[in-house]
C-alpha positions as CSV (number, residue, x, y, z in Angstrom):
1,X,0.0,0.0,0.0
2,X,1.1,3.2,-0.6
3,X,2.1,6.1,2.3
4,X,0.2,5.8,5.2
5,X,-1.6,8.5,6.5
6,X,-3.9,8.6,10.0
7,X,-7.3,7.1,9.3
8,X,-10.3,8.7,11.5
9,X,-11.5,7.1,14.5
10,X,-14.5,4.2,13.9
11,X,-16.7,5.3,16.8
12,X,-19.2,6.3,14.4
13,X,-19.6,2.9,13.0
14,X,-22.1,1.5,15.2
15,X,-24.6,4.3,14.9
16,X,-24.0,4.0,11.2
17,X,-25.2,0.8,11.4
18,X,-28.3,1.3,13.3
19,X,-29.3,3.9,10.8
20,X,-29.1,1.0,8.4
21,X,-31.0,-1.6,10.3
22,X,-27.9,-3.6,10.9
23,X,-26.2,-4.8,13.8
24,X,-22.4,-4.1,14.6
25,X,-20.0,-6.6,16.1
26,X,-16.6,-5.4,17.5
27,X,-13.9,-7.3,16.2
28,X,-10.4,-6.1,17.4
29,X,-10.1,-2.4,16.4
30,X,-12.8,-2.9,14.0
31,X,-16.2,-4.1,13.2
32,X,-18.4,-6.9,11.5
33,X,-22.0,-5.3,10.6
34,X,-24.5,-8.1,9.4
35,X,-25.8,-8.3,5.9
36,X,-28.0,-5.1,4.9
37,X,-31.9,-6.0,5.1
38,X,-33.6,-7.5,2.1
39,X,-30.3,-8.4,0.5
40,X,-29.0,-11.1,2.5
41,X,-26.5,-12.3,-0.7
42,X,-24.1,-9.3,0.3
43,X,-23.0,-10.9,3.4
44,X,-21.3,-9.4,6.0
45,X,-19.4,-6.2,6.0
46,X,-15.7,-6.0,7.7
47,X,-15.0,-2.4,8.6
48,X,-11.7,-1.5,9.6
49,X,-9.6,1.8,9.8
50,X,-6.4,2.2,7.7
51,X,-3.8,2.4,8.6
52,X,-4.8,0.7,11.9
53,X,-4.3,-2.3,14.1
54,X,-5.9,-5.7,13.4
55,X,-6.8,-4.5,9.6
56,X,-4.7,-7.3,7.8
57,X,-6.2,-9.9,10.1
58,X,-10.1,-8.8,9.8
59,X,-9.8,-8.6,5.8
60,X,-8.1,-12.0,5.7
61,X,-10.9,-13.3,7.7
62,X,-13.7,-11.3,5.1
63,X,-11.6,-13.0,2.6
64,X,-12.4,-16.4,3.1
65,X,-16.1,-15.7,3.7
66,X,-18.0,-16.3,0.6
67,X,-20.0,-12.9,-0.5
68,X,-18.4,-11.2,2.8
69,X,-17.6,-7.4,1.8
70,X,-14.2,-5.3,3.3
71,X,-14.9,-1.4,4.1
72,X,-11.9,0.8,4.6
73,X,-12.1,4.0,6.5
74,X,-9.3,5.9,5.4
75,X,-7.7,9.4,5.1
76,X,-8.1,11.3,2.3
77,X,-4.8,11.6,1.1
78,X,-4.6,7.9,1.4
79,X,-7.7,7.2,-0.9
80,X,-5.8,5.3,-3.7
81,X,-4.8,2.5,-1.4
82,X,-4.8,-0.9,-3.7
83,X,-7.6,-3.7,-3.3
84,X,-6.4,-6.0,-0.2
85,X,-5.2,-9.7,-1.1
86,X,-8.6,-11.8,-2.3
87,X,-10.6,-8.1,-2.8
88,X,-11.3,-6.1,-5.9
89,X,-12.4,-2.6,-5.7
90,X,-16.2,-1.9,-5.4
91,X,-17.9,1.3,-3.9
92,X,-16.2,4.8,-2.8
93,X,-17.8,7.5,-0.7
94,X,-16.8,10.2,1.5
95,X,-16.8,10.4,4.8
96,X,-17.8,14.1,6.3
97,X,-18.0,15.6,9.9
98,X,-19.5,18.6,11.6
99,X,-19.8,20.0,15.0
100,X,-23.3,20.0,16.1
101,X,-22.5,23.3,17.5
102,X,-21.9,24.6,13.8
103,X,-25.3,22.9,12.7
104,X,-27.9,23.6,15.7
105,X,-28.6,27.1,14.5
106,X,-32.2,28.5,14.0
107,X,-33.3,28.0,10.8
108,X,-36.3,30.0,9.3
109,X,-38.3,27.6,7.6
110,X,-41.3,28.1,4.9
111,X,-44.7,29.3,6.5
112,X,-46.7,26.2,8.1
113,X,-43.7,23.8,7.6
114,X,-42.5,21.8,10.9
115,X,-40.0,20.3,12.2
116,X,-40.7,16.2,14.2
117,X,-38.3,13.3,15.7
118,X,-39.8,10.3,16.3
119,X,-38.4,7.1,17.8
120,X,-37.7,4.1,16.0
121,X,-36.5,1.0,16.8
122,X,-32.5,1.6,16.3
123,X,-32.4,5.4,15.5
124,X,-34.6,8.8,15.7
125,X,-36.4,9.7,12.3
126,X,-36.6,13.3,11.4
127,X,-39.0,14.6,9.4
128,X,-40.5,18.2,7.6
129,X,-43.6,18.6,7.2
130,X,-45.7,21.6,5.1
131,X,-49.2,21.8,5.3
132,X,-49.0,17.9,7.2
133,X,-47.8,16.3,4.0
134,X,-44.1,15.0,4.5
135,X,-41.4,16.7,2.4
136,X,-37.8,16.0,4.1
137,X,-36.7,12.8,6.1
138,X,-34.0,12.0,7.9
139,X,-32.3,9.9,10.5
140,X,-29.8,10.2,13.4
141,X,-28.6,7.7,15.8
142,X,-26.3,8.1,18.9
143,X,-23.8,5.4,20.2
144,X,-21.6,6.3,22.6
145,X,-21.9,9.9,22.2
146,X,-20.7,9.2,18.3
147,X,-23.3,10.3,16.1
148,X,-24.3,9.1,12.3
149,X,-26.8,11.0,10.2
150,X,-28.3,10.7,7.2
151,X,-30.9,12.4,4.7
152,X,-33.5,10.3,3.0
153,X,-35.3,12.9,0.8
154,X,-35.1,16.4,0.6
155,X,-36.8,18.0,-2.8
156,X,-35.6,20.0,-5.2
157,X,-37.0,23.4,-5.7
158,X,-35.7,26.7,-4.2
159,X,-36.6,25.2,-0.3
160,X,-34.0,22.5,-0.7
161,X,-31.3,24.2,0.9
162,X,-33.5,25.6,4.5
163,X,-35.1,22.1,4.6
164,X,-31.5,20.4,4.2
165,X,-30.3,22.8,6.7
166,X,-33.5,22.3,9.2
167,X,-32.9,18.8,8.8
168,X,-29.2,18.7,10.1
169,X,-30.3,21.2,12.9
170,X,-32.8,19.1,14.4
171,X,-30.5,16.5,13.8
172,X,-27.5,17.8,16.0
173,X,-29.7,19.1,18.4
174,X,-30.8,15.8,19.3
175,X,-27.0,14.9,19.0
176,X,-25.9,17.2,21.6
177,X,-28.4,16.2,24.2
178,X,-27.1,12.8,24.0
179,X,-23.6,13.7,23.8
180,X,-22.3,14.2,20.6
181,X,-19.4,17.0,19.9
182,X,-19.5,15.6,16.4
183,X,-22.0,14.5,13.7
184,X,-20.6,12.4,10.8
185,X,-22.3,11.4,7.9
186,X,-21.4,8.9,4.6
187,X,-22.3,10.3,0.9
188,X,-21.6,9.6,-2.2
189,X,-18.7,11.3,-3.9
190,X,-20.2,13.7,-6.0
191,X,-22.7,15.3,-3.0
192,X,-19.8,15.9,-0.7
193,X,-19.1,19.1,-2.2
194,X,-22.8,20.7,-1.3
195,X,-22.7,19.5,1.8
196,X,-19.0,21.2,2.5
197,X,-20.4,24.2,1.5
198,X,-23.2,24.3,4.4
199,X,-20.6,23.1,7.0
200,X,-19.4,19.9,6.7
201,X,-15.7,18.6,6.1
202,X,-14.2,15.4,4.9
203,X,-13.0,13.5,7.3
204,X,-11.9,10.7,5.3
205,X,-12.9,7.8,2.5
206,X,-14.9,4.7,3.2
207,X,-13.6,2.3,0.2
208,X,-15.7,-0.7,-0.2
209,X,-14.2,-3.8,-1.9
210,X,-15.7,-6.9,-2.6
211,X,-14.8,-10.6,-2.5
212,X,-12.7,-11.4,-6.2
């Protein structure tokens, strides 16, 4: 692999997970999250930081799993990094982070529009509503006092931007109460930019490879 570079913390991981309905084993410094609902012929997913201790050993183990996939949580400069032994390359996305500080600021949103968390079973929905109808969903979990977000829908039209916005305040808000300095959040490469631009920074790559 090429020059190593610090990866960020995985303390995030487990609230990530819950946001996806999964489950999140430790396993040495990183994690094993069970296969994503509905599409059990994924497998498991091996998460591990690089550089970082025990990442060799977890992706040989993911190797020798049939379908098992290997996510790699790395710095940005290191990005490039080569497919592990037994992996080809798959999926890249960004990795960003925000104070909640920075995003739990009062938001003027469009007249009769509102604002609602609601419990679920492994994280806290949030939702916009205008006029009652749903226009903006979201979700935030907190393990730990790491946080994970993510947005569902938002719709396009000149609101976009105040309902993305009222979305990631509600969302830190309920952060902070339970802890969090920190939100983090996973996109895909090409939305990272928008969401820099309200906030957010990269805080590293999560490289997916899959089982050759």
């Amino acid at each position: 692999m090429p020059e190593q570079h610090e990866a960020p913390s995985l303390g995030w991981v487990p609230a990530w997970a819950d946001l996806q309905g999964r489950s999140a084993e430790p396993a040495g410094a990183g994690f094993i999250l069970d296969a994503v609902p509905g599409a059990p012929a994924e497998g498991a997913e091996y998460v591990a930081s690089w550089p970082g201790p025990d990442w060799e050993e977890l992706a040989g183990t993911a190797a020798a799993r049939p379908g098992a996939r290997l996510t790699l949580i790395v710095a940005t400069a290191a990005a490039q990094a080569p497919a592990p032994p037994g992996f080809s390359p798959a999926a890249e996305r960004i990795l960003l982070n925000a104070p909640t500080s920075q995003l739990d600021t009062g938001v003027d949103l469009p007249e009769n529009s509102q604002v609602a968390l609601a419990p679920m079973d492994s994280y806290d929905a949030v939702e916009i509503t205008v006029f009652d109808h749903p226009v903006a969903r979201g979700r935030v979990q907190v393990r730990d006092e790491a946080a994970a977000v993510t947005i569902l829908e938002v719709p396009e039209g000149p609101d976009k931007e105040v309902f993305t916005r009222a979305l990631f305040a509600a969302m830190a808000e309920e952060a902070f109460l339970h802890g969090a300095a920190h939100l983090h959040m996973v996109v895909e490469p090409d939305a990272a930019a928008g969401f820099q631009e309200s906030g957010w920074t990269t805080a590293g790559r999560v490289l997916g490879y899959a089982t050759a």
